[in-house]
Steps between C-alpha positions, in 0.01 A plus 500: 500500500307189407617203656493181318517167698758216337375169573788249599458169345647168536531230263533165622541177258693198437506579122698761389356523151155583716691740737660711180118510351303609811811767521483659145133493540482617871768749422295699218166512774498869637635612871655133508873434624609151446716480853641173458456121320526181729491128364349310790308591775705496800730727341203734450435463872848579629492791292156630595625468888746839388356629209103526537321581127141581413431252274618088458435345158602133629473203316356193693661142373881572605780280661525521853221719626146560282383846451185402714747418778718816462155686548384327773843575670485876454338633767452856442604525108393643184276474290503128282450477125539095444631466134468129390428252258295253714130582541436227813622751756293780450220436777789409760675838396206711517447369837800686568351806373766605282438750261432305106609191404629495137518226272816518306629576220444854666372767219536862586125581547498175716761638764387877441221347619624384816706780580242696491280298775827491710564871459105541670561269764858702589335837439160456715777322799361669785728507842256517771134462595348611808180534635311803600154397595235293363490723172824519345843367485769725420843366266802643424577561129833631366504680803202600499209408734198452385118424629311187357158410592425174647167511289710528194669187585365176332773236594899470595716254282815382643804514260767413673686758757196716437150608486271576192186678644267500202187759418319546220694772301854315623732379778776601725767228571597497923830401582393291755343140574130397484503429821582799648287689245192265636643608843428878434168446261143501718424180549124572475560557162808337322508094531801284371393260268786321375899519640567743183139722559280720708165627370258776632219316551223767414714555174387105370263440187494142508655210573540185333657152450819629779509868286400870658407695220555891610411721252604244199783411650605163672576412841584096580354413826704211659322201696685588791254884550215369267305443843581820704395711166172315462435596886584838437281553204213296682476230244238287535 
């Protein structure tokens, strides 16, 4: 039999004209389940405390407690989808690393959009990581352990209450912190370079104005490592 996993989402907004959209629209997205509708925030997070769901679309200007504060409360939660009208927040949200941030009013293609990046980041959740040797790390998917190669790994993204180990072809998501992942990756050659990132140094194309560029892809370097990465690359 094929299994099919539901996603459980949450809507959270003051407005219940925007609650009754995001549901009709939410509603018609395949392998979604609307669990439940919440107009402020700390409703949502008494709920969440006994009913856990996949997926939050939370609006952030509400009475009583934001949507960036109800995220930075949640400890261990799901994945975030902010749904808002205000643009200004959008770097402060990110820096939560929550899933998409969408501007409303919220078209379909818009949130099928987002679902879709939140369905990767559930689906690639890995449980565990541990370490082997200096050659590979091995992670348990859907039950299923697998072997990763520490030379396929080009840098580790925090998001939250877990892990995205990036390579070329994709990543795996580590239920776990960056620093314990840092912890368990050889130090000779993985270096943090910001609170949210570690890179493998030999993996590093260039560098420039505070950015890593790893095979097209960005890296911010924060002032804090930006001298302990030019000793380790011998910068002159």
């Amino acid at each position: 039999m094929l299994y099919i996993w539901i996603m459980n989402v949450l809507i959270v907004d003051d407005n219940e004209i925007a609650r009754d959209a995001l549901s009709q629209i939410a509603g018609r997205i395949k392998d979604i389940s609307i669990t439940g509708e919440c107009a402020d925030a700390l409703q949502a997070y008494n709920l969440l405390q006994e009913k856990p769901v996949d997926v939050v679309l939370l609006d952030i200007e509400m009475p009583g407690m934001t949507g960036l504060e109800l995220t930075r409360n949640l400890e261990k939660g799901p994945v975030i989808i902010f749904t808002t009208s205000k643009r200004e927040y959008a770097v402060e949200a990110f820096e939560l690393n929550v899933a998409d941030y969408i501007i409303k009013p919220v078209t379909p293609a818009r949130l099928i959009q987002a679902i879709d990046k939140a369905r990767d980041l559930l689906e690639s959740k890995e449980e565990e990581m541990t370490i082997s040797d200096d050659e590979f790390i091995f992670i348990r998917d859907s039950n299923i352990i697998k072997r990763l190669r520490l030379d396929d790994i080009l840098f580790a993204e925090s998001m939250r209450d877990y892990v995205k180990l990036h390579t070329a072809q994709r990543f795996y998501a580590i239920h776990n912190t960056l620093k314990a992942v840092e912890e368990r990756l050889p130090a000779a050659r993985f270096l943090r370079v910001h609170r949210s990132y570690i890179v493998a140094i030999d993996k590093i194309d260039t560098i420039r104005e505070g950015v890593i560029v790893i095979q097209e892809k960005a890296v911010p370097v924060a002032d804090a490592y930006r001298a302990a990465l030019n000793k380790r690359m011998n910068v002159l």
